[in-house]
C-alpha positions in Angstrom: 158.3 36.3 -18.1 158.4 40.0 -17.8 157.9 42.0 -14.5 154.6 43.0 -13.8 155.4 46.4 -12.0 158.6 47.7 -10.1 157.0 48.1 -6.7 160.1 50.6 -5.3 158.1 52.8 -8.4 154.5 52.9 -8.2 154.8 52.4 -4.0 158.4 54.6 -2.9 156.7 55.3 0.2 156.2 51.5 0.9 159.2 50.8 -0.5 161.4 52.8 1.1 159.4 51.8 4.7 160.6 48.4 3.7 164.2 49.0 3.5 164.1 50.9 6.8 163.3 47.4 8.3 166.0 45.9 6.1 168.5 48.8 7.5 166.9 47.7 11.0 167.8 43.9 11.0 171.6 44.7 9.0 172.3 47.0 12.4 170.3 44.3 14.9 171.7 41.2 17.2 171.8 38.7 14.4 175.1 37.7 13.3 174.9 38.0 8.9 175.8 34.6 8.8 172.6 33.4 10.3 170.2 36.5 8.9 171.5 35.0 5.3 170.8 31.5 6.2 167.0 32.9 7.3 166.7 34.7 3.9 167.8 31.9 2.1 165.9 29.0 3.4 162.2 31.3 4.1 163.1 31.9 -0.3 163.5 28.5 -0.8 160.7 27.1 1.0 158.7 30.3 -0.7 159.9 29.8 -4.2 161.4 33.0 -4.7 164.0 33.1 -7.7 165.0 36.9 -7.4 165.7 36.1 -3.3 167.5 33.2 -3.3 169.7 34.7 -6.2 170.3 37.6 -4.1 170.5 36.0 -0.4 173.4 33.3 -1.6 175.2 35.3 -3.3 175.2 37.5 -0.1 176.0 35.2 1.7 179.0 33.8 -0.4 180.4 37.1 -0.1 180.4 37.0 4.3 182.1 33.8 3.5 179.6 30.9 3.6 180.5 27.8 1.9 179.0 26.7 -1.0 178.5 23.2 0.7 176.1 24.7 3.4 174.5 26.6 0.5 173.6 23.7 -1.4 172.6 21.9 2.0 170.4 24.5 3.3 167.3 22.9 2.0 168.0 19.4 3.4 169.5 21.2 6.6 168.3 18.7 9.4 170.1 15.5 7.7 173.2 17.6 7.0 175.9 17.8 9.4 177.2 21.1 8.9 174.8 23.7 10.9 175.2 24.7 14.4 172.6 23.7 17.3 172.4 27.4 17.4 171.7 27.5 13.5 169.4 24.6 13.1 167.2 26.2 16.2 167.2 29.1 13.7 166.1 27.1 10.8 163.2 25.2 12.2 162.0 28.9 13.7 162.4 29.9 10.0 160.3 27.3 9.0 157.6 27.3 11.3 156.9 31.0 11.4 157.2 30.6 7.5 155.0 28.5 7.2 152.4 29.2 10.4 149.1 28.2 8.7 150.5 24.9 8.7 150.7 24.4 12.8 151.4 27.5 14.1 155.0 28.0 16.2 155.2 24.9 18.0 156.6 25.0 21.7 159.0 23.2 21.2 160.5 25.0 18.2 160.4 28.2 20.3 161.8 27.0 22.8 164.8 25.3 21.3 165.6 28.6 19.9 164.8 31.1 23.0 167.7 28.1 24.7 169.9 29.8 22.1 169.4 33.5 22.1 168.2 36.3 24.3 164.6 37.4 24.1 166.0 40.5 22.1 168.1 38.2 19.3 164.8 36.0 19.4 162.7 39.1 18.0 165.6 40.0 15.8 165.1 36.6 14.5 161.2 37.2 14.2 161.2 40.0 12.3 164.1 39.0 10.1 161.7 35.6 9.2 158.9 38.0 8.9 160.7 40.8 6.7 161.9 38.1 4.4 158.7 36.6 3.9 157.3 40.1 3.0 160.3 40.8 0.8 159.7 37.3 -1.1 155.5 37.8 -1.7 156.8 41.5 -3.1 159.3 39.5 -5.7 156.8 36.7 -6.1 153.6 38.8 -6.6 155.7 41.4 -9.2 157.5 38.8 -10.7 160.9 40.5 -10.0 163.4 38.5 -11.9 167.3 37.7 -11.0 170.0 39.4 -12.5 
């Protein structure tokens, strides 16, 4: 497969107004930790190569284990998450996947148990800035390096 376009190219503008709200979430509330483990499991449920290749690697580096890596995907039988970080995880996946049944109440309110109303929009836009970030990769065909 070869890339279709390099979007930071034909769109800098958009581009660059992307990685402002990138620059937003690495200065925000959310520990790294947990903004990694939102990247990572919003790419894996999305099918995006080029961010999960980025995002664990990332993550590796801020010290996550390889176990919880390898997990992420089958997080709710696995042992090794946080109430905290599962509360995370099912927000992850219910905003990710919102045409499905919307944000359940129960799924919000696990999480807003968890975190302030400010860390909860933290969380939001993270889960919503990864999703945009994975249709760019998706939709250009970005590859991993």
């Amino acid at each position: 497969m070869e890339q279709r376009m390099q979007m930071n190219v034909v769109n800098p503008e958009g581009y660059r107004a992307m990685l402002g709200l990138e620059q937003y979430l690495h200065d925000s509330t959310i520990d790294k930790n947990i903004l990694e483990l939102i990247k990572i499991r919003a790419s894996q449920i999305n099918g995006c190569a080029f961010c999960l290749d980025m995002h664990t690697k990332d993550a590796r580096k801020l010290g996550e284990t390889e176990q919880r890596i390898y997990l992420l995907n089958a997080w709710r039988e696995a042992p090794y998450y946080t109430p905290q970080e599962r509360s995370v995880l099912a927000l992850t996946e219910a905003v990710t996947l919102i045409s499905k049944n919307q944000v359940p109440d129960e799924i919000y309110q696990e999480a807003a148990t968890h975190y302030s109303q400010k860390e909860l929009a933290d969380i939001i836009m993270a889960i919503i800035t990864i999703n945009a970030w994975n249709r760019i990769a998706i939709s250009t065909l970005m590859m991993p390096v």
